[in-house]
C-alpha positions as a Markdown table, in Angstrom:
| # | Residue | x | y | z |
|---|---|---|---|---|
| 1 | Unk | 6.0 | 21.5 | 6.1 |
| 2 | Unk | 6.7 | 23.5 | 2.9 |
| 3 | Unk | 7.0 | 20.1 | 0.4 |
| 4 | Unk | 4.2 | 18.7 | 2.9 |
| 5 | Unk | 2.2 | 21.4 | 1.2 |
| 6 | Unk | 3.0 | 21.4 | -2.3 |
| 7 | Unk | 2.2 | 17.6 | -1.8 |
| 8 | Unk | -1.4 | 18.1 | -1.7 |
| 9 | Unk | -1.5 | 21.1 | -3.6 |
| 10 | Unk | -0.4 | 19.0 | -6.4 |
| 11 | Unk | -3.4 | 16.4 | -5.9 |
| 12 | Unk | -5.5 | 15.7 | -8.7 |
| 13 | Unk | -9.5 | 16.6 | -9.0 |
| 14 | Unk | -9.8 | 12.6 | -9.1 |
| 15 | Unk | -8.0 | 12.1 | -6.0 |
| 16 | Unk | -9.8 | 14.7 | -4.1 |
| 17 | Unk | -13.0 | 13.0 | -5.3 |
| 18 | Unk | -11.9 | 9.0 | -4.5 |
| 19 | Unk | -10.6 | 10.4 | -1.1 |
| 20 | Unk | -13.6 | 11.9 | -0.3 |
| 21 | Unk | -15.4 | 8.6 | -1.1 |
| 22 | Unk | -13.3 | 6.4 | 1.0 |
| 23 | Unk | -13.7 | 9.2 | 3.9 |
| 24 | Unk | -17.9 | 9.2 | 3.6 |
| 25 | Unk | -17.7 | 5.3 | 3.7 |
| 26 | Unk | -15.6 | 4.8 | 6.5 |
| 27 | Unk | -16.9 | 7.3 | 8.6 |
| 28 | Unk | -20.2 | 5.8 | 8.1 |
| 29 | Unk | -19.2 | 2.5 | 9.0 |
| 30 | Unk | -17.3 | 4.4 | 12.2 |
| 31 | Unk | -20.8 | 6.3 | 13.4 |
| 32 | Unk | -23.0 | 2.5 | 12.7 |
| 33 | Unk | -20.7 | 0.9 | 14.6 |
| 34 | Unk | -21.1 | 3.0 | 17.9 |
| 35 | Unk | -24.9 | 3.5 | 17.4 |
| 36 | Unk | -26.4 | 0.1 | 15.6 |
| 37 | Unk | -23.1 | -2.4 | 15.6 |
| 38 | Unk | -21.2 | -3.0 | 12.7 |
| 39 | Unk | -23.1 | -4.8 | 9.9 |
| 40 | Unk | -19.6 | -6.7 | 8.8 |
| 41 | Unk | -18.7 | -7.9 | 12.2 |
| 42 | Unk | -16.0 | -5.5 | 13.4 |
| 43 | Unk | -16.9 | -4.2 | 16.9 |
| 44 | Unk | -17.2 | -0.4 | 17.9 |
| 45 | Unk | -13.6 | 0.5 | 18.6 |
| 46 | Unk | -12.0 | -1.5 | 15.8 |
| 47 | Unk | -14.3 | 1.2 | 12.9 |
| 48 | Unk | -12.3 | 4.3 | 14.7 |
| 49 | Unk | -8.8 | 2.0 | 13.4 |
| 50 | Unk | -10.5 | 1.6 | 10.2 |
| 51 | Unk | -11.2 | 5.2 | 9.5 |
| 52 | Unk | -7.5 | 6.2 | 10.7 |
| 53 | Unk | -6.1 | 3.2 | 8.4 |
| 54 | Unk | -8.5 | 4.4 | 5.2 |
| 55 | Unk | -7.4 | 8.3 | 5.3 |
| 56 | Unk | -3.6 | 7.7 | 5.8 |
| 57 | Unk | -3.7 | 4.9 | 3.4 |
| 58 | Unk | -5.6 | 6.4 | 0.9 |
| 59 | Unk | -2.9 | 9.7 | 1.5 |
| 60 | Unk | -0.1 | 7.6 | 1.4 |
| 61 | Unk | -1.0 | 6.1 | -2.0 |
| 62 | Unk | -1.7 | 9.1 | -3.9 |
| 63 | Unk | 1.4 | 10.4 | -2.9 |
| 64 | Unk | 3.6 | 7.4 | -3.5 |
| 65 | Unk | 2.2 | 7.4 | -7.1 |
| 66 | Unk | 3.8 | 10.9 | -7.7 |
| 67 | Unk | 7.5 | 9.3 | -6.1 |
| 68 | Unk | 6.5 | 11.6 | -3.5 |
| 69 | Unk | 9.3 | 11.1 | -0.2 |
| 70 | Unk | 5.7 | 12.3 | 2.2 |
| 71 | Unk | 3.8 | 9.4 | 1.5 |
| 72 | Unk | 6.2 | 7.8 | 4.4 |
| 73 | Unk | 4.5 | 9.6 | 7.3 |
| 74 | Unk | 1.0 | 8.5 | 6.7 |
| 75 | Unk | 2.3 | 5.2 | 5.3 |
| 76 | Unk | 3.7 | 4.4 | 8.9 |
| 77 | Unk | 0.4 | 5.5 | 10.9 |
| 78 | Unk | -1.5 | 3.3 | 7.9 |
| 79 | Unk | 0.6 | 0.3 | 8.8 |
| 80 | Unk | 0.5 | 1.0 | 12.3 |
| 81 | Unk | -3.3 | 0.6 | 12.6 |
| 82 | Unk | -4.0 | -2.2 | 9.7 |
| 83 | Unk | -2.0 | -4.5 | 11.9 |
| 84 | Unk | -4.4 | -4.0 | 14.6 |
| 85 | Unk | -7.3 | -4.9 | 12.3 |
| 86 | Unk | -5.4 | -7.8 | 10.8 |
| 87 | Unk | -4.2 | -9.1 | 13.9 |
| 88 | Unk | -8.0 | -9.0 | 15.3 |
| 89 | Unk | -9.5 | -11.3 | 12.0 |
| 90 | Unk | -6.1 | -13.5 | 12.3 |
| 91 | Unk | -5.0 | -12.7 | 9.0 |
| 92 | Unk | -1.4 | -14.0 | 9.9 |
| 93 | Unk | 0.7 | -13.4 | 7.2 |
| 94 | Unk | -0.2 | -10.1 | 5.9 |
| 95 | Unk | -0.2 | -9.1 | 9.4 |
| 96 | Unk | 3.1 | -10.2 | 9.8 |
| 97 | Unk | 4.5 | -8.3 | 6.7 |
| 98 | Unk | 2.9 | -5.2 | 8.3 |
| 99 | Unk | 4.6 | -5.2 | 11.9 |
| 100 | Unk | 7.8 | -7.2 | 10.6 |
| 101 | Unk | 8.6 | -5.8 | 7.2 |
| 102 | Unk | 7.0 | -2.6 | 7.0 |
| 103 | Unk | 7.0 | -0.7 | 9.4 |
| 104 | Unk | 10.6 | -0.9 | 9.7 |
| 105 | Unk | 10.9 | -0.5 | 6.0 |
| 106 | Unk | 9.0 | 2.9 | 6.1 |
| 107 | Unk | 11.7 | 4.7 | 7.7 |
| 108 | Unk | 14.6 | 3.0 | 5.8 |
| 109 | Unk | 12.6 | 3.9 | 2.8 |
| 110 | Unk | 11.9 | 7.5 | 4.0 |
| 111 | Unk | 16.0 | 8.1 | 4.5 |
| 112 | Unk | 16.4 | 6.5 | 1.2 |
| 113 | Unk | 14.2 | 8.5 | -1.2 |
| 114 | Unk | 15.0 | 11.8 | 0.4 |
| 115 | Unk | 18.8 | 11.1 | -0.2 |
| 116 | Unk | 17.9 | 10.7 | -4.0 |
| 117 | Unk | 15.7 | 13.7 | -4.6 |
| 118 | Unk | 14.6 | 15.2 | -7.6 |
| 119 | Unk | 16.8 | 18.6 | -7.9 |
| 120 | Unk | 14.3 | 20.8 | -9.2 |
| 121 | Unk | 10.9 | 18.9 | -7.7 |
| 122 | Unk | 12.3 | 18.6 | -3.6 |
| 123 | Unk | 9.3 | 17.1 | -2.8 |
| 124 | Unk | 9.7 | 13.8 | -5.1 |
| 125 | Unk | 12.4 | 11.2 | -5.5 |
| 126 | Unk | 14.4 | 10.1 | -8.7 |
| 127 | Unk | 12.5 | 7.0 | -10.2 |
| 128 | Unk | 15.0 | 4.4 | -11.7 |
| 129 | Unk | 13.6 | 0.9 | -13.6 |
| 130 | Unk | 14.3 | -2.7 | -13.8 |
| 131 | Unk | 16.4 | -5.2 | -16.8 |
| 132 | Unk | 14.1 | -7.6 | -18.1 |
| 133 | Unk | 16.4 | -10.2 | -16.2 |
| 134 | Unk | 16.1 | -8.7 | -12.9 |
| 135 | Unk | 12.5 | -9.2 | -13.5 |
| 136 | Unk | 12.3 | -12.6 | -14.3 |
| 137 | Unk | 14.4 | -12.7 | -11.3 |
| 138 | Unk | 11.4 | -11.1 | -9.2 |
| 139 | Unk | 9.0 | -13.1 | -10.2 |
| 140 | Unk | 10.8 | -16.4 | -9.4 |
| 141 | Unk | 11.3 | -15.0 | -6.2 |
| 142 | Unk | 7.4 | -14.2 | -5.4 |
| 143 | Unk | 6.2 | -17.4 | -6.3 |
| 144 | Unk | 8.9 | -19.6 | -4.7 |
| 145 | Unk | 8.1 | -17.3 | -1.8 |
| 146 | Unk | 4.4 | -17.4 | -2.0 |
| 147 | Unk | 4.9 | -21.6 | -1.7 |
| 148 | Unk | 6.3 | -21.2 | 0.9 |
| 149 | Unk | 4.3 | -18.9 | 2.4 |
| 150 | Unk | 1.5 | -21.1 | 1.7 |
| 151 | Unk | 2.5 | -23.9 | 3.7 |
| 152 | Unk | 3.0 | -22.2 | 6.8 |
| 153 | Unk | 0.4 | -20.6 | 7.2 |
| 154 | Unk | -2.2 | -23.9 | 6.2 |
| 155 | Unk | -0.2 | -25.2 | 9.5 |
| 156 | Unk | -0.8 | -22.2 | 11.7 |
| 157 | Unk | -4.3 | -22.0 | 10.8 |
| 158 | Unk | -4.6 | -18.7 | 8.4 |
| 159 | Unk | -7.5 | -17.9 | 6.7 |
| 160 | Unk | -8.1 | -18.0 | 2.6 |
| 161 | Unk | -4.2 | -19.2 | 2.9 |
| 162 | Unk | -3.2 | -18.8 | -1.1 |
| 163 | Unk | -4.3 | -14.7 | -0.8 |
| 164 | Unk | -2.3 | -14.2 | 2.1 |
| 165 | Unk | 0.4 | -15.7 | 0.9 |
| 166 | Unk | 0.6 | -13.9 | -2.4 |
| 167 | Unk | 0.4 | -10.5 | -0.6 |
| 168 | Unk | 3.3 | -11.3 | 1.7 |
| 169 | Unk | 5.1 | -12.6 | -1.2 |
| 170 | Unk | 4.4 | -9.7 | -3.4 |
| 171 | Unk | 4.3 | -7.4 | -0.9 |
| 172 | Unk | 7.7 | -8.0 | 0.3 |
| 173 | Unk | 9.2 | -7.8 | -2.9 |
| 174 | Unk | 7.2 | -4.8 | -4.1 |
| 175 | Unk | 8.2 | -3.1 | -0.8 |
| 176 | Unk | 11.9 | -3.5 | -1.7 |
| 177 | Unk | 11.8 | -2.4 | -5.2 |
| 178 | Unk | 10.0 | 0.8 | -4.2 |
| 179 | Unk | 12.8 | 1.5 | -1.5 |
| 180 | Unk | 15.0 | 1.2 | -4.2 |
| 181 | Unk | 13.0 | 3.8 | -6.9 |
| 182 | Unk | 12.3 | 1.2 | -8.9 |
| 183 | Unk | 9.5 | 2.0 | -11.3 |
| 184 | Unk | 8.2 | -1.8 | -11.3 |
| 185 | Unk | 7.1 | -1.9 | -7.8 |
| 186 | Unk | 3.7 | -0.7 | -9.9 |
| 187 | Unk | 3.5 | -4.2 | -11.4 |
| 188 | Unk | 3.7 | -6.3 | -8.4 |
| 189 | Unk | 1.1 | -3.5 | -6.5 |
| 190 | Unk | -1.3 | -3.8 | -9.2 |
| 191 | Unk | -1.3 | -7.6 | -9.0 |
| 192 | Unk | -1.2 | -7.7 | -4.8 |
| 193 | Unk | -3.9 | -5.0 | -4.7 |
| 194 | Unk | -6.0 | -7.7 | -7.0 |
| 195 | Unk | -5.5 | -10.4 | -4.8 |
| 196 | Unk | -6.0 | -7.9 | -1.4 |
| 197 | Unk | -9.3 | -6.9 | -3.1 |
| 198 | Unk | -10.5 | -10.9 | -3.8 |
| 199 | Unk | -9.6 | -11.3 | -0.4 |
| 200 | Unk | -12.0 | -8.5 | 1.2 |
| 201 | Unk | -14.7 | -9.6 | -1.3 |
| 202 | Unk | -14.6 | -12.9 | 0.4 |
| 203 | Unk | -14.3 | -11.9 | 3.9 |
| 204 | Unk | -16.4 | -8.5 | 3.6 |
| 205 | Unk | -15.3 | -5.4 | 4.5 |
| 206 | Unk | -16.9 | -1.8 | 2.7 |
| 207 | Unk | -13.9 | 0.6 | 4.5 |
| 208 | Unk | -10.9 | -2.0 | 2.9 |
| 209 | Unk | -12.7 | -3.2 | 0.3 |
| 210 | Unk | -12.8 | -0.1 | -1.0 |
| 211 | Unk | -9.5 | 1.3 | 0.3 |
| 212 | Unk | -8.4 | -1.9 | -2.0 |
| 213 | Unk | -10.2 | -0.7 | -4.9 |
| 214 | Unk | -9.0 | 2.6 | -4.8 |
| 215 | Unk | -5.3 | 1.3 | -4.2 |
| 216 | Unk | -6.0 | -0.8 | -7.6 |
| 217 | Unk | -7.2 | 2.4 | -9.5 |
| 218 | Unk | -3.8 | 3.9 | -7.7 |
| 219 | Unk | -1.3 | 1.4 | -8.5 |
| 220 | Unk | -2.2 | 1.8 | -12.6 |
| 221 | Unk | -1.7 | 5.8 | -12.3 |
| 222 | Unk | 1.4 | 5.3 | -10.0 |
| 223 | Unk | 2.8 | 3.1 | -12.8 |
| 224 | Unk | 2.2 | 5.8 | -15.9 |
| 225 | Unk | 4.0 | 8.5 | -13.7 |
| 226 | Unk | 6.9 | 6.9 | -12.5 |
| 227 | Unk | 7.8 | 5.7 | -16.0 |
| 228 | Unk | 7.4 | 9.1 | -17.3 |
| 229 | Unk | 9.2 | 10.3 | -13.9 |
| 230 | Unk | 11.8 | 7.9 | -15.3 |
| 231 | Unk | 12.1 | 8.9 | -18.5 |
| 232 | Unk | 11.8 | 12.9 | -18.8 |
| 233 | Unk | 13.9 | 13.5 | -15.8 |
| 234 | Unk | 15.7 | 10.6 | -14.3 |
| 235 | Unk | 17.1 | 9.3 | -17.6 |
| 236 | Unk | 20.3 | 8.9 | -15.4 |
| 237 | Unk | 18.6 | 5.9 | -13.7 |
| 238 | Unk | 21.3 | 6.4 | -11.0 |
């Protein structure tokens, strides 16, 4: 509870402030849904699973971009609830790297980080970075993946088929290096959170859309710290 505490305590002004917008906007779209119906199709009880899923994701986020081991607990209630919404709209293959990949990946992850933690900051974890091959090496995999990807879910029948299978694809890998420490998980987040937020601009949604958006902003700060993580205090890059 003590690093729990000292993880918000060390929340930025502009954090407080985007949280605070993603709160007014999905509450709002929780109370129209109950009293007028929701104006982007979602029915009443599916805007209560949208509010949970925009305050722990927007939680988990600012706390992953500080390589902060608490973003796991609202990271695993996040992914808990998005799959119910992405499940509902038949958005197969990010839903399936939600139930299949990441939920079981949040508690390896959790283990893992807190074995590695910063000696002086407990709350964080040490933050380690990539060879230029092993990132060519990445990137071959996400787009051999994404083709992949791509064909089975044109067969099954999912919807805007080249987004979802880029997020799977990215998401997968991104997931893995940031189990790892890797500081490069940021690149791969800033691109899947671009192709997440094209996807909710076709298929409207304010709460994700904006959840997306703020993700995006997220993903470019989480990158600055966790190379500066990485090289003022984990110059080990054990």
């Amino acid at each position: 509870m003590d690093n729990l505490k000292k993880s918000f305590q060390e929340l930025k002004w502009y954090e407080y402030i985007m949280g605070a917008i993603m709160i007014i906007i999905a509450a709002n779209a929780m109370i129209e849904g109950f009293t007028m119906g929701s104006s982007d199709g979602n029915p009443a009880w599916l805007t209560v699973i949208n509010f949970v899923s925009a305050v722990c994701g927007v939680i988990c986020i600012f706390f992953t971009a500080k390589a902060n081991i608490s973003n796991f607990l609202f990271a695993t209630v996040n992914t808990i609830v998005y799959a119910i919404y992405l499940v509902y709209w038949h958005i197969w293959g990010t839903a399936a790297l939600e139930i299949v990949f990441y939920i079981p990946m949040n508690f390896i992850s959790w283990y893992y980080w807190a074995k590695h933690r910063d000696q002086e900051i407990t709350q964080k974890t040490k933050a380690k970075r990539l060879e230029m091959w092993q990132n060519a090496i990445c990137a071959a995999l996400v787009i051999g993946g994404a083709c992949v990807y791509h064909m089975i879910l044109v067969k099954i029948g999912g919807e805007v088929a080249w987004f979802d299978a880029f997020t799977l694809s990215i998401g997968i890998i991104a997931t893995i290096l940031e189990l790892l420490r890797y500081r490069e998980q940021y690149v791969w987040w800033i691109i899947t959170d671009i192709v997440s937020v094209g996807m909710y601009i076709a298929h409207f949604d304010a709460v994700y859309l904006t959840k997306r958006s703020i993700y995006l902003i997220m993903a470019g700060i989480g990158l600055i710290n966790w190379a500066k993580l990485n090289k003022t205090r984990n110059m080990e890059n054990e």
